[in-house]
N, C-alpha and C positions, 0 to 999 in steps of 0.2 A: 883144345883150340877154342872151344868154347868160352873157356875161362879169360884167354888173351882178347877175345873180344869185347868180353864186360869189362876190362880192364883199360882195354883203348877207349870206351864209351863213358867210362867215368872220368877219363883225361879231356875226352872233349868237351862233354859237358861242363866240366869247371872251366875249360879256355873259353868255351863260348860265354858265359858267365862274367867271367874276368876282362874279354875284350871290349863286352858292353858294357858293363860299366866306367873303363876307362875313355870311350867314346865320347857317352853323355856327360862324364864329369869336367873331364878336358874342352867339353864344347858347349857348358850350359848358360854360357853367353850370348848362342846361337839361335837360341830359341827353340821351337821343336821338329826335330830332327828325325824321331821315330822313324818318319817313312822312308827317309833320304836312307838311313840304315839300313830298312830293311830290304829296297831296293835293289841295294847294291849287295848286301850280303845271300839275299837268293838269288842273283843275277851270277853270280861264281857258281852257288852251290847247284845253281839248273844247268850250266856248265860242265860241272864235274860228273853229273847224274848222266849228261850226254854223253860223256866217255864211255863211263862205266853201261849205257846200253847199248854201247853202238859194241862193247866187250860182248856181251851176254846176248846182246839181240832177241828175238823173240816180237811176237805183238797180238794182244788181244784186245777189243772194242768192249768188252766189258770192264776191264779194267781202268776206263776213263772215267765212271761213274764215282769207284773208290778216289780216283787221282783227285777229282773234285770236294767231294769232301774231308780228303786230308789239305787242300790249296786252302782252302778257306779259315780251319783249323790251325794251319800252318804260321798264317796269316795273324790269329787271332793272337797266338804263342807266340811269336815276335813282336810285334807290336805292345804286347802287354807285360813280356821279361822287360823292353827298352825303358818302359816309361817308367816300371817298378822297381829299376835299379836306381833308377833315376830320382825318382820321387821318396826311395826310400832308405834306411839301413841294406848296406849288404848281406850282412849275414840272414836275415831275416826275411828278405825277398829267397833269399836260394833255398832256406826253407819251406815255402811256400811252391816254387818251383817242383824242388823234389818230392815234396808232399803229392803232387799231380802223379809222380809214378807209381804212387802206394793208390791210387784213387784207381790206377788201371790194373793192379793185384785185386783188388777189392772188385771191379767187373769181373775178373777172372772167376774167382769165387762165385758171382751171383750166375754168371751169363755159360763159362769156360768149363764148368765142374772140377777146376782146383779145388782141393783139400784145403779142408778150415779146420788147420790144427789145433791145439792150446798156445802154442808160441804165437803164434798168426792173432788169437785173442788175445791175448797179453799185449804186445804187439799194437793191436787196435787202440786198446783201452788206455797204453800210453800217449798214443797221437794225440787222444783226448784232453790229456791232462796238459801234453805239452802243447798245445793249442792255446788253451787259456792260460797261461805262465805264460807263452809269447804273447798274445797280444792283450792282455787283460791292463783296461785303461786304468790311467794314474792319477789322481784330481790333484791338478796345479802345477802337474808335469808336462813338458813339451813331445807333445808326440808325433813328434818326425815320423814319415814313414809310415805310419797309422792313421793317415788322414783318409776321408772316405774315397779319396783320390787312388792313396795307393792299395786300398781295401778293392776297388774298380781293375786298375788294372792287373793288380797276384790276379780276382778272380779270372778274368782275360786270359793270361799267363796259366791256370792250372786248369779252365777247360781245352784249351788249346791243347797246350803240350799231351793232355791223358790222350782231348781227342785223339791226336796223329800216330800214337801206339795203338790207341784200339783199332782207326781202320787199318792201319800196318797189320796185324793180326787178321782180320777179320779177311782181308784182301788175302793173304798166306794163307789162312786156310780154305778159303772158297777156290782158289788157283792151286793146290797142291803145293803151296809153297817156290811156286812159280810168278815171273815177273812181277818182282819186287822193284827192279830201275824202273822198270816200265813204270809203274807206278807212281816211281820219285818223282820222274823225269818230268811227266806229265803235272803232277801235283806241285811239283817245286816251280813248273813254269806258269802253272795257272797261278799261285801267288806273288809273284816275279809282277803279272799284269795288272793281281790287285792291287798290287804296293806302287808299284810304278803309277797308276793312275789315281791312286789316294796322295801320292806326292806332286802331281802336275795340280790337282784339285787345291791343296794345302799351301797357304800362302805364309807359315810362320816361321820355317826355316830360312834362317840367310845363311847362305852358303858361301859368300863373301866373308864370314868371322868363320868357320871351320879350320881347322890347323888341319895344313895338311897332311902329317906325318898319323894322321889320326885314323885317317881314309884306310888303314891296313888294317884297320881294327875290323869294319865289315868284309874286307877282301878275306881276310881268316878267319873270321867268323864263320863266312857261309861255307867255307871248308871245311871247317870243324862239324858246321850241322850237318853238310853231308856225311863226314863220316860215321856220326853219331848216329844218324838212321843208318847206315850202310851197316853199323855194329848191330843194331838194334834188329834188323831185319832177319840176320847169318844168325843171330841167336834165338829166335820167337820161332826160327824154321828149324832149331836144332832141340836134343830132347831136354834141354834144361826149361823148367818150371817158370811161368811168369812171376810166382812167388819168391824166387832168386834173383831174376833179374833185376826186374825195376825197383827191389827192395835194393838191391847190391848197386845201382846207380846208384840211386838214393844215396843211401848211405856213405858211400865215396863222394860225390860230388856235394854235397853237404857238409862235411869235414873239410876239403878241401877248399874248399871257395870261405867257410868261416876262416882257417887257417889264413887265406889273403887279407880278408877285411881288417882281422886285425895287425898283420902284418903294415898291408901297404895305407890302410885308411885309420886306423887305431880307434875302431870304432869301440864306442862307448853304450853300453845296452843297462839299464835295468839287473838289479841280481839275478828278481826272474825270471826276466827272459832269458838271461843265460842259463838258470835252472831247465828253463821250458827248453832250449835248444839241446842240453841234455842230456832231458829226458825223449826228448826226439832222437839224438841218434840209439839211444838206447831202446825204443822203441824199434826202430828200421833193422839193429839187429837182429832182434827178436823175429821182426818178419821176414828176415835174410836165412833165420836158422830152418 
């Protein structure tokens, strides 16, 4: 069962992926949009969190502490996938995404007492290499995507996303693995207030040029991210290894979502960088083995 759950988790995270970037492309006439997105795609997913507690029920006052800093976290990880798809290559941003779940293997190992195999090194030492093959600048080339803009928000985008797996974790085991909605629930609404009120603040969006056929993109988004912690959660409580997991996201949603880019955007990379990208998924196996 385990396995059906990384597997649904790697399906969402490429939809989530795929939805925003079709949001912000479709609507970059609009100005910025970020919070308008991410309002409303955590506005579903603190929704579906309410089902799923009012299923599971339970309630601890500790648990508002964790719910808090994954809100924020949360926050940070939307806000910074929106703008770096945006601002950048797709393939290349979802690397950077994915990359975030190898950063929360790597707390495992330092903080979790996971096992630091020789694959796990090997592993390390290719992220390395593909690291610089992706973004190693070009003199006289135009580098989309590489601008300090979108260097700002991946980083945005990769402390966020690790954040919200390691308090997921940390919350799971300080509870027995107990009230994980609770947690969402709480955490997904307190980002719901942040976003919501960074978007009454933000005056750049006009929501008058927004296509509305586009508005479903964050309705199933936040779907999506709920599911994707809902997988993320049944799994960190189950006995498979953080060093499977978030390497096994990784590496699906990484295949996957390049697989789009060049499909539906025919995106155009550097030899490199396609060498860099991989040697990245061939790293992520490595940390998968």
């Amino acid at each position: 069962m385990e396995y059906f759950y990384l597997l649904f988790a790697i399906l969402s995270t490429t939809l989530l992926s795929v939805l925003n970037t079709i949001f912000s492309r479709q609507n970059s006439d609009a100005g910025n949009c970020a919070f308008l997105y991410n309002t409303i795609a955590t506005g579903f997913a603190f929704i579906l969190w309410g089902i799923i507690l009012l299923k599971d029920g339970g309630f601890d006052t500790g648990v508002i502490a964790y719910s808090a800093m994954f809100g924020i976290f949360f926050t940070m990880a939307m806000t910074g996938m929106f703008k770096a798809y945006e601002l950048g290559p797709v393939s290349l941003t979802a690397f950077a995404k994915q990359l975030s779940l190898i950063g929360v293997a790597v707390w495992g190992f330092i903080f979790w007492g996971n096992p630091l195999t020789p694959n796990i090194t090997i592993g390390m030492l290719l992220i390395i290499a593909a690291l610089y093959l992706c973004f190693k600048p070009e003199k006289g080339a135009s580098e989309k995507g590489l601008s300090l803009k979108w260097f700002f928000f991946s980083s945005m985008l990769f402390v966020g996303n690790a954040g919200c797996s390691i308090v997921q974790k940390y919350q799971q085991m300080a509870f027995d693995g107990k009230h994980g909605s609770l947690l969402m629930f709480f955490g997904v609404g307190m980002s719901f207030v942040f976003s919501l009120v960074l978007f009454l603040k933000d005056k750049q969006c006009q929501i008058h040029k927004i296509k509305k056929i586009s508005l479903l993109c964050p309705i199933v988004g936040g779907i999506c991210s709920a599911l994707l912690n809902l997988s993320i959660i049944l799994m960190i409580s189950s006995p498979l290894s953080e060093s499977i997991i978030f390497p096994g996201i990784a590496v699906g949603g990484l295949g996957l979502t390049t697989l789009y880019s060049l499909v539906a955007y025919h995106e155009k990379l550097r030899t490199y960088q396609w060498y860099g990208l991989g040697i990245g998924a061939i790293a992520l196996i490595f940390l998968n083995l």
